[in-house]
MARMAR-190021 format. One line per field, with one value per atom (N, C-alpha, C): residue in three letters; x, y, z; atom name; chain. Coordinates in Angstrom, 3 decimals. Each point is the difference from the previous one (the first is absolute). Layout:
! MARMAR-190021
residu [Ala_...] .
xx [X_...] .
yy [Y_...] .
zz [Z_...] .
atome [CA_...] .
chaine [A_...] .
! end
This chain:
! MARMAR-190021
residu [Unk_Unk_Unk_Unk_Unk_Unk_Unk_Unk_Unk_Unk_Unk_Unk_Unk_Unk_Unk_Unk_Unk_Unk_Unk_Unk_Unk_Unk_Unk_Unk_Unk_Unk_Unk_Unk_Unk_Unk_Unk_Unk_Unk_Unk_Unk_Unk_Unk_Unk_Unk_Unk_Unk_Unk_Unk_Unk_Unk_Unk_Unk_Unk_Unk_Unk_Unk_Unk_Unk_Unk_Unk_Unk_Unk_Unk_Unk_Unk_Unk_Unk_Unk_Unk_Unk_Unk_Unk_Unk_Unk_Unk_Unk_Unk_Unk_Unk_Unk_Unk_Unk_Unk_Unk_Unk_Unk_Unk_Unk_Unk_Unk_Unk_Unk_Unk_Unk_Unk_Unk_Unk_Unk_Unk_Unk_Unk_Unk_Unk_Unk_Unk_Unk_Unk_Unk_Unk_Unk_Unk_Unk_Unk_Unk_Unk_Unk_Unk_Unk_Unk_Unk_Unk_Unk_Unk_Unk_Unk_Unk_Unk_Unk_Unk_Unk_Unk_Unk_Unk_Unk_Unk_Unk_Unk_Unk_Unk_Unk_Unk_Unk_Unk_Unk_Unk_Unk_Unk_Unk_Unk_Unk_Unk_Unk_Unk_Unk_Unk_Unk_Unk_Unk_Unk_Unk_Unk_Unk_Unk_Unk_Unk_Unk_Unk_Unk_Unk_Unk_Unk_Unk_Unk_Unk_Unk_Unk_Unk_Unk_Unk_Unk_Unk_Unk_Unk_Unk_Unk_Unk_Unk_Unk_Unk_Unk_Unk_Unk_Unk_Unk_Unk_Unk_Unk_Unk_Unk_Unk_Unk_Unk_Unk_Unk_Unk_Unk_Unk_Unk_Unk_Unk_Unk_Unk_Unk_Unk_Unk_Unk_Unk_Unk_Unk_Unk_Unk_Unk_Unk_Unk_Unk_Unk_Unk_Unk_Unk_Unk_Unk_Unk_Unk_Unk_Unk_Unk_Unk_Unk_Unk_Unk_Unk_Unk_Unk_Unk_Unk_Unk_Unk_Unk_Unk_Unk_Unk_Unk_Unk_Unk_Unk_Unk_Unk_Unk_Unk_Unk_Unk_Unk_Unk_Unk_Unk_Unk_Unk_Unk_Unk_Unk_Unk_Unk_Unk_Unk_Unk_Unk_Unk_Unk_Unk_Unk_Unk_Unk_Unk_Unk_Unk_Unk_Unk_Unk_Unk_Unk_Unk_Unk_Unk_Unk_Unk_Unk_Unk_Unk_Unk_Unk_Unk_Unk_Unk_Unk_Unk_Unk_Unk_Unk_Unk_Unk_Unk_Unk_Unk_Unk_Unk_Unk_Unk_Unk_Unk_Unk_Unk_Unk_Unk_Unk_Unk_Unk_Unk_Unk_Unk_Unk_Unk_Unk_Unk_Unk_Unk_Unk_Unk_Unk_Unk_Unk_Unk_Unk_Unk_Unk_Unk_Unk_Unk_Unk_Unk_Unk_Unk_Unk_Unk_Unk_Unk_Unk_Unk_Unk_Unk_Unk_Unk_Unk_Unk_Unk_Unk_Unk_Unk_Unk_Unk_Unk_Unk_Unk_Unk_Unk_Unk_Unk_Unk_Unk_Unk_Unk_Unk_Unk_Unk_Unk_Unk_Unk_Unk_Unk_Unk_Unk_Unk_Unk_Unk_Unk_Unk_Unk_Unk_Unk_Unk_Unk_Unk_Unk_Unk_Unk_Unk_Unk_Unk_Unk_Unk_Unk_Unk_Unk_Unk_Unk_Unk_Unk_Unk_Unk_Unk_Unk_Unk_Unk_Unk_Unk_Unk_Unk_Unk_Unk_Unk_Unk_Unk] .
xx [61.367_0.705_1.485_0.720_1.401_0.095_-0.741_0.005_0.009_-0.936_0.215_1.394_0.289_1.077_1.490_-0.230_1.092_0.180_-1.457_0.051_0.253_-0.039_-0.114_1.976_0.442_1.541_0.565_-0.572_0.576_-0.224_-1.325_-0.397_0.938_-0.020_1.631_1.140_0.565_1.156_0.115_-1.094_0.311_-0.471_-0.365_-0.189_1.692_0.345_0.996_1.396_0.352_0.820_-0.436_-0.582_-0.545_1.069_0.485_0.929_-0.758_0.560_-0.774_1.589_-0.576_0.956_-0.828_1.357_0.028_0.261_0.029_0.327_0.186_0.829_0.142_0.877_-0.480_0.837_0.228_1.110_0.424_0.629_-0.016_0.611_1.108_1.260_0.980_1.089_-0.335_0.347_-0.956_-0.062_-1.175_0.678_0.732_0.580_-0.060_0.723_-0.593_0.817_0.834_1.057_-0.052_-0.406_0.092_-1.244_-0.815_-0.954_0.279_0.127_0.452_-1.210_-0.393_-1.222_0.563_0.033_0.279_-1.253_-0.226_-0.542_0.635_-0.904_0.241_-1.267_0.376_-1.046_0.539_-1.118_0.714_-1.438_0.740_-0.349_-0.597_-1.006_0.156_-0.919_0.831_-0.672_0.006_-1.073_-0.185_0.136_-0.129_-0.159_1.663_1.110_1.128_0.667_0.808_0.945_0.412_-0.109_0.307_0.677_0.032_0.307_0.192_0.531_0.458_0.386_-0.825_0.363_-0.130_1.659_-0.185_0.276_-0.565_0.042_0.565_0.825_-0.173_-0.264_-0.966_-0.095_0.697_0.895_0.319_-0.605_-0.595_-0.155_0.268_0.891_1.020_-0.764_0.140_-0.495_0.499_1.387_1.027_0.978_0.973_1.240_-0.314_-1.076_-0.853_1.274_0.641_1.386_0.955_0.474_0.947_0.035_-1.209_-1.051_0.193_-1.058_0.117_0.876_1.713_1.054_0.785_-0.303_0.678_-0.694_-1.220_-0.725_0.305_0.029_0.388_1.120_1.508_0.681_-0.115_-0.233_-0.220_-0.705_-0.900_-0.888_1.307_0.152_0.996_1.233_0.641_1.260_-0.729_-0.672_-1.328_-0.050_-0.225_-0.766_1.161_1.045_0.410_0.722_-0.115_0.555_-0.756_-1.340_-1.302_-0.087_1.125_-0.690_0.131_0.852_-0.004_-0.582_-0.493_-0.581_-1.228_-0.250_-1.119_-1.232_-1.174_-1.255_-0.130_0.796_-0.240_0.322_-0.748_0.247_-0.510_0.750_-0.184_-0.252_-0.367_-0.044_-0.534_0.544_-0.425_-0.787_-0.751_-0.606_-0.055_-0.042_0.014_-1.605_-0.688_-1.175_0.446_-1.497_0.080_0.321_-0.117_0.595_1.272_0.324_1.260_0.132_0.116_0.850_-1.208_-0.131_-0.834_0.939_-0.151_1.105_-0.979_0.416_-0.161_0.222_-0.081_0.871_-0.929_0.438_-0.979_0.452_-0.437_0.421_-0.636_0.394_-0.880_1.210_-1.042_0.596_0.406_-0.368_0.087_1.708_0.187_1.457_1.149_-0.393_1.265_0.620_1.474_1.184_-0.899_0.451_-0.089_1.261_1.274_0.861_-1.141_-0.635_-0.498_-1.756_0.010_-1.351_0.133_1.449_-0.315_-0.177_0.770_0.076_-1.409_-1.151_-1.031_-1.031_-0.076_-0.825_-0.921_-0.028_-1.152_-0.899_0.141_-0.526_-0.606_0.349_-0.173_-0.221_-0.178_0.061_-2.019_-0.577_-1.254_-0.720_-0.630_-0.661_-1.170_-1.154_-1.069_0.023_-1.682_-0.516_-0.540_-0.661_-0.268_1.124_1.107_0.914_0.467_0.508_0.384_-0.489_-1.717_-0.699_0.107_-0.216_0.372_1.116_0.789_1.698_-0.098_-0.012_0.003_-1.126_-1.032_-0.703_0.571_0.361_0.575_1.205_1.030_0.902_-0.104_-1.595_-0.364_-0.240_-0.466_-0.346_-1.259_-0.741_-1.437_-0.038_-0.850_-0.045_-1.480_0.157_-1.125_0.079] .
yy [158.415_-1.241_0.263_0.730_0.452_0.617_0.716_0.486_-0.670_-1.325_-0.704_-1.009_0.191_-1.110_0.721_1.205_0.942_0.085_-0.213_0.187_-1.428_-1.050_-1.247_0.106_0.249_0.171_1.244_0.592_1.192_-0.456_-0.752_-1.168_-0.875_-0.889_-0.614_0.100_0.981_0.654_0.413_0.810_0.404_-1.539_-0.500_-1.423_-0.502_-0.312_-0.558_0.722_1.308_0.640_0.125_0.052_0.245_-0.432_0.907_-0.001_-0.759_-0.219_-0.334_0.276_1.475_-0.197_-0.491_-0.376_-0.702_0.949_0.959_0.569_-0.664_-0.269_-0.356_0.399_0.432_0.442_-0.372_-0.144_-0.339_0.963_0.005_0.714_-1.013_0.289_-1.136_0.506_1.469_0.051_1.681_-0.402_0.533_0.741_0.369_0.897_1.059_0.153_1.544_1.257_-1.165_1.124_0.319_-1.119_-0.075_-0.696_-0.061_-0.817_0.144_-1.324_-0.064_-1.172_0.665_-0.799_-0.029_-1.176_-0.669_-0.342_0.349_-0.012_-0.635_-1.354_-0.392_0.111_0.896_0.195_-0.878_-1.397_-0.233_0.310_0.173_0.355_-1.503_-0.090_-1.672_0.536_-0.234_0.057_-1.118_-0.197_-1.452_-1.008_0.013_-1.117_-0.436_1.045_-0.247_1.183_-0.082_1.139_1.262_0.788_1.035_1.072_0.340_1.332_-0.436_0.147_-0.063_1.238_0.664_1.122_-0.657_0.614_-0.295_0.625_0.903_0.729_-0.136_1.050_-0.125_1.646_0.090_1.251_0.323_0.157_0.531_1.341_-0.552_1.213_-0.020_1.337_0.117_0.370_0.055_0.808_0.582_0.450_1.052_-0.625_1.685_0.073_-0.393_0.404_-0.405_0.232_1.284_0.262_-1.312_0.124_-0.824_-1.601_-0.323_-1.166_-0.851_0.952_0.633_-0.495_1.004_-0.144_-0.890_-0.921_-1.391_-1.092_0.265_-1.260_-0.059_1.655_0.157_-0.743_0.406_-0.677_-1.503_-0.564_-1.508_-0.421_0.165_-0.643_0.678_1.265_0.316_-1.145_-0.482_-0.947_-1.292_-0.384_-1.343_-0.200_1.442_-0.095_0.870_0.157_0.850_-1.247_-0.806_-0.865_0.175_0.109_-0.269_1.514_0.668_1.466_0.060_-0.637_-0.069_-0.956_-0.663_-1.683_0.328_-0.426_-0.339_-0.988_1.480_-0.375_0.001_0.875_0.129_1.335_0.513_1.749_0.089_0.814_-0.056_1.644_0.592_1.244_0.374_0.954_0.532_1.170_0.638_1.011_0.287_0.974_0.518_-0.114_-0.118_0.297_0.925_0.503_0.671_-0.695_-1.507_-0.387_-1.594_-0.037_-0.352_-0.260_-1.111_-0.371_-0.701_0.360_-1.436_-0.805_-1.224_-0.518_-0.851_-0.001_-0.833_-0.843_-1.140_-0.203_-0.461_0.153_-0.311_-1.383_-0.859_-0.994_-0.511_0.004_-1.148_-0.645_-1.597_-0.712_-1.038_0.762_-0.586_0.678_1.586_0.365_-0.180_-0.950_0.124_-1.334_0.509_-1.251_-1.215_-1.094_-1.634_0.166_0.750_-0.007_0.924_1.371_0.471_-0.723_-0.781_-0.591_-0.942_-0.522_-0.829_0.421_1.438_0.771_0.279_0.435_0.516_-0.846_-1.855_-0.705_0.033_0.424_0.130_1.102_1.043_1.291_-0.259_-0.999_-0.015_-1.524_-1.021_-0.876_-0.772_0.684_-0.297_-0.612_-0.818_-0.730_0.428_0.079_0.800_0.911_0.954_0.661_-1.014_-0.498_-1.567_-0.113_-0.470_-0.298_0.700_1.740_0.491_0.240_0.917_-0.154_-1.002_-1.092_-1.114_-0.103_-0.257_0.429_1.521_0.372_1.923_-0.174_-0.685_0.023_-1.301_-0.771_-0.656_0.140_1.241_0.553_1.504_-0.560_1.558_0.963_0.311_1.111_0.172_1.250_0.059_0.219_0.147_-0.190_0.289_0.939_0.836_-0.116] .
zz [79.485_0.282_0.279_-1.223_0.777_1.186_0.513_1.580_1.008_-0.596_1.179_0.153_-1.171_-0.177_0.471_0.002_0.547_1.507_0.709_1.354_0.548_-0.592_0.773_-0.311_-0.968_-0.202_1.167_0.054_1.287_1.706_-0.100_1.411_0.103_-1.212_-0.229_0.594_-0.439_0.136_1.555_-0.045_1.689_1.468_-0.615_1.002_0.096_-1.142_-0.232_0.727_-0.202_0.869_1.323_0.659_1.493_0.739_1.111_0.804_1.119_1.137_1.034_1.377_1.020_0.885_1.166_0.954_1.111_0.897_1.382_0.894_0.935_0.907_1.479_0.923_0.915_1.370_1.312_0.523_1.267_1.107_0.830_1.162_0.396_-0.236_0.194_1.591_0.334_1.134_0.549_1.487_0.403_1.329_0.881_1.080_0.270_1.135_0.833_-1.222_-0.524_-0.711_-1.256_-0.714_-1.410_-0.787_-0.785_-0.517_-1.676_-0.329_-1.204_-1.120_-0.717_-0.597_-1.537_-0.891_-0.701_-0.904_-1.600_-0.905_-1.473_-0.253_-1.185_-1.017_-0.891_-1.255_-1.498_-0.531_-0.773_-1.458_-0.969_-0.988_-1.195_-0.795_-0.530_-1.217_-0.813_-1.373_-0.886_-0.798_-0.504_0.697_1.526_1.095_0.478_-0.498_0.599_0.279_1.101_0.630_-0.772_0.211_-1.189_0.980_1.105_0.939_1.215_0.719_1.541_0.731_0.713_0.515_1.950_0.487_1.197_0.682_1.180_0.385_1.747_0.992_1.230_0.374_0.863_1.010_1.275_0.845_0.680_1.007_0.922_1.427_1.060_-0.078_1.305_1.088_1.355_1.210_0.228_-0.562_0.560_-0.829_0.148_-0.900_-1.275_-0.850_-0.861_-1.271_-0.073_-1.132_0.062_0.968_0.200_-0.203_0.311_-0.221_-1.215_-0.424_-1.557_-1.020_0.229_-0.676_0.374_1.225_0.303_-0.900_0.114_-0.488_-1.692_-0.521_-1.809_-0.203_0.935_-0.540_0.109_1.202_0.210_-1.375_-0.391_-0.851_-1.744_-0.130_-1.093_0.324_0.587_-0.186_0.324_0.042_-0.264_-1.257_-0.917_-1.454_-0.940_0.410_-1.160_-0.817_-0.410_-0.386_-1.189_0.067_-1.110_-0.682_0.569_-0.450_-1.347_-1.044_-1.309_-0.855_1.145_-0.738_-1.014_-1.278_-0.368_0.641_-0.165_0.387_1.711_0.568_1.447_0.083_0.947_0.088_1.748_1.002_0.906_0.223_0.663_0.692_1.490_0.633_1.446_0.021_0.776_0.172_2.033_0.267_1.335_0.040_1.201_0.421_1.522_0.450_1.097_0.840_0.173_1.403_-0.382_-1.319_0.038_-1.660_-0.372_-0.859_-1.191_-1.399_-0.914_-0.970_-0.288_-0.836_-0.912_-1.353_-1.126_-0.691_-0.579_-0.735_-0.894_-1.394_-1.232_-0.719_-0.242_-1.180_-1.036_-1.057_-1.427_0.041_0.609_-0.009_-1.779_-0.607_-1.583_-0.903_1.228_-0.264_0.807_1.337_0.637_-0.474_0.170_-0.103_0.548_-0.419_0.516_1.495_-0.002_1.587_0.811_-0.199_0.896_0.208_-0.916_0.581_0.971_0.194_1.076_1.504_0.218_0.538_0.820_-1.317_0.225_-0.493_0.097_-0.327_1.319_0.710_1.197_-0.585_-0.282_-0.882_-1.399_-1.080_-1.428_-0.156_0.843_-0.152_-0.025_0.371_-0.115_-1.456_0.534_-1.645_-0.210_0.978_-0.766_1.522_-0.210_0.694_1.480_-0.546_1.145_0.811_-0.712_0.458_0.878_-0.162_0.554_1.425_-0.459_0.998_1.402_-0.468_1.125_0.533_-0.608_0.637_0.932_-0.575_1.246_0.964_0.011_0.750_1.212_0.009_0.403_0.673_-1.029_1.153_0.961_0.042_1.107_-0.538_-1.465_-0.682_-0.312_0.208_-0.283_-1.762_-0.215_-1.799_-0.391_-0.416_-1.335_-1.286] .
atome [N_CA_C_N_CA_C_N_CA_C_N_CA_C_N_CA_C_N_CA_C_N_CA_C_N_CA_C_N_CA_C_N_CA_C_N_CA_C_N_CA_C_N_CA_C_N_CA_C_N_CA_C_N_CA_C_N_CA_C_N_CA_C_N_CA_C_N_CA_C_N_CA_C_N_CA_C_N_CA_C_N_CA_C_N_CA_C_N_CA_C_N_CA_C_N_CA_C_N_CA_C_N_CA_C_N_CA_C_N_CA_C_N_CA_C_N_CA_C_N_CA_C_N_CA_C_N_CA_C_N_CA_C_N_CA_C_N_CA_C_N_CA_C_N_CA_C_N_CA_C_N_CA_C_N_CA_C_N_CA_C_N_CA_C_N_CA_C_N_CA_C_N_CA_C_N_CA_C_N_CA_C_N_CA_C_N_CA_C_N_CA_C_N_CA_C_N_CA_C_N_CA_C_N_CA_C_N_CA_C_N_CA_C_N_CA_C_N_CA_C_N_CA_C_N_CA_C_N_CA_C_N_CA_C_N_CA_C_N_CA_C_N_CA_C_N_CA_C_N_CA_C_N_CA_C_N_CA_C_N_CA_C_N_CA_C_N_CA_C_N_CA_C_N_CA_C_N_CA_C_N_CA_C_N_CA_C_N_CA_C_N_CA_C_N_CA_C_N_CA_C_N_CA_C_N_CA_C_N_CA_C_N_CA_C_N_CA_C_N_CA_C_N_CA_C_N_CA_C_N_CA_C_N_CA_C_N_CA_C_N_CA_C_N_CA_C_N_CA_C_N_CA_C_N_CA_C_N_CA_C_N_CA_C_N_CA_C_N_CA_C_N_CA_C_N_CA_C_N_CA_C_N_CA_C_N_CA_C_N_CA_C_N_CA_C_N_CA_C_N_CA_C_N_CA_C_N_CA_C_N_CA_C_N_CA_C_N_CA_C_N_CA_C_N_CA_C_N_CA_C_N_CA_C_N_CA_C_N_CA_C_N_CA_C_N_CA_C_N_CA_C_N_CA_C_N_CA_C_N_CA_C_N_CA_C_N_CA_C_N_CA_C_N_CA_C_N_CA_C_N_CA_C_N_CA_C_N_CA_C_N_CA_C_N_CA_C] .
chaine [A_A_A_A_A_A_A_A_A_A_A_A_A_A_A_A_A_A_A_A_A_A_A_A_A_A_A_A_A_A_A_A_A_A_A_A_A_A_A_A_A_A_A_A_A_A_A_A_A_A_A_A_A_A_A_A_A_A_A_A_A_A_A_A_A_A_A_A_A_A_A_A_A_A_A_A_A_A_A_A_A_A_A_A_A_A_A_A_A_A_A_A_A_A_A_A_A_A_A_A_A_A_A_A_A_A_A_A_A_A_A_A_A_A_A_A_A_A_A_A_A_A_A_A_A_A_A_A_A_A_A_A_A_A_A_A_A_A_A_A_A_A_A_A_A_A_A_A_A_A_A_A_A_A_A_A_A_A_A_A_A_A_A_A_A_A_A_A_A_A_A_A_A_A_A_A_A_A_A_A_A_A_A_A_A_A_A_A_A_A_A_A_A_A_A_A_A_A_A_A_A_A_A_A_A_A_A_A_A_A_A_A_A_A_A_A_A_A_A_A_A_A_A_A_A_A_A_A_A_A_A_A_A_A_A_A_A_A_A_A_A_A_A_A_A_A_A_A_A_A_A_A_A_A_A_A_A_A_A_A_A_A_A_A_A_A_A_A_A_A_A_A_A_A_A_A_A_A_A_A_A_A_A_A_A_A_A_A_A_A_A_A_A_A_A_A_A_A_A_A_A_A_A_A_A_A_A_A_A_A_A_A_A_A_A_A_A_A_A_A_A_A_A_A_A_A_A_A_A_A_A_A_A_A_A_A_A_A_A_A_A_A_A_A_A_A_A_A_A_A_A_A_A_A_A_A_A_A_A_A_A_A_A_A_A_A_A_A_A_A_A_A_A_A_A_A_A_A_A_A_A_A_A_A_A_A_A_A_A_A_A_A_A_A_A_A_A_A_A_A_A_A_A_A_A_A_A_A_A_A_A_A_A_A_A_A_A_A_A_A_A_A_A_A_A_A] .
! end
């Protein structure tokens, strides 16, 4: 009898934490020169916002370096503002044909000034919710 009463407490438990993410992606520009595709992953635990990861890709057709280190800084003096902020963390990485960018948020640690900032990103009420909204502004969603 305690065994079972242990496993319905561990079924419990793990029902009860269950995350649930959201993926969706867009192609927000598409040219002979540049193609830039745009990813929002959101994170939802206990049926509310918990993670915001947002991502952009960058691919060059040429001058892929240079590209590259135009587009880093553009997006670095965009975001260095947040670079010390609680609960936002941004980073870059090079790929073979240009540029990847990040930006991370829990929205449960950022400031109330930088949330207004980033209430398009952290502002979602459920999974439903979100879903429909991104799908709606042209985003596919898994």
């Amino acid at each position: 009898m305690k065994k079972k009463v242990w496993i319905f407490f561990i079924l419990l438990f793990a029902v009860g934490c269950k995350s649930t993410n959201l993926t969706c992606t867009k192609t927000i520009i598409d040219s002979e020169d540049v193609k830039v595709e745009e990813k929002i992953s959101l994170n939802f635990k206990k049926k509310k916002l918990d993670k915001t990861f947002y991502s952009l890709d960058y691919y060059y057709a040429s001058n892929i370096e240079a590209n590259a280190e135009a587009t880093k800084d553009s997006l670095e003096e965009q975001f260095s503002d947040y670079k010390d902020s609680k609960g936002i963390e941004y980073f870059f990485s090079n790929t073979d044909q240009g540029i990847h960018f990040e930006l991370q948020m829990n929205p449960n640690k950022v400031s109330d000034e930088d949330k207004e900032y980033f209430e398009k990103q952290i502002s979602y009420k459920s999974y439903a919710d979100a879903k429909d909204e991104l799908i709606s502004d042209g985003y596919q969603c898994k």
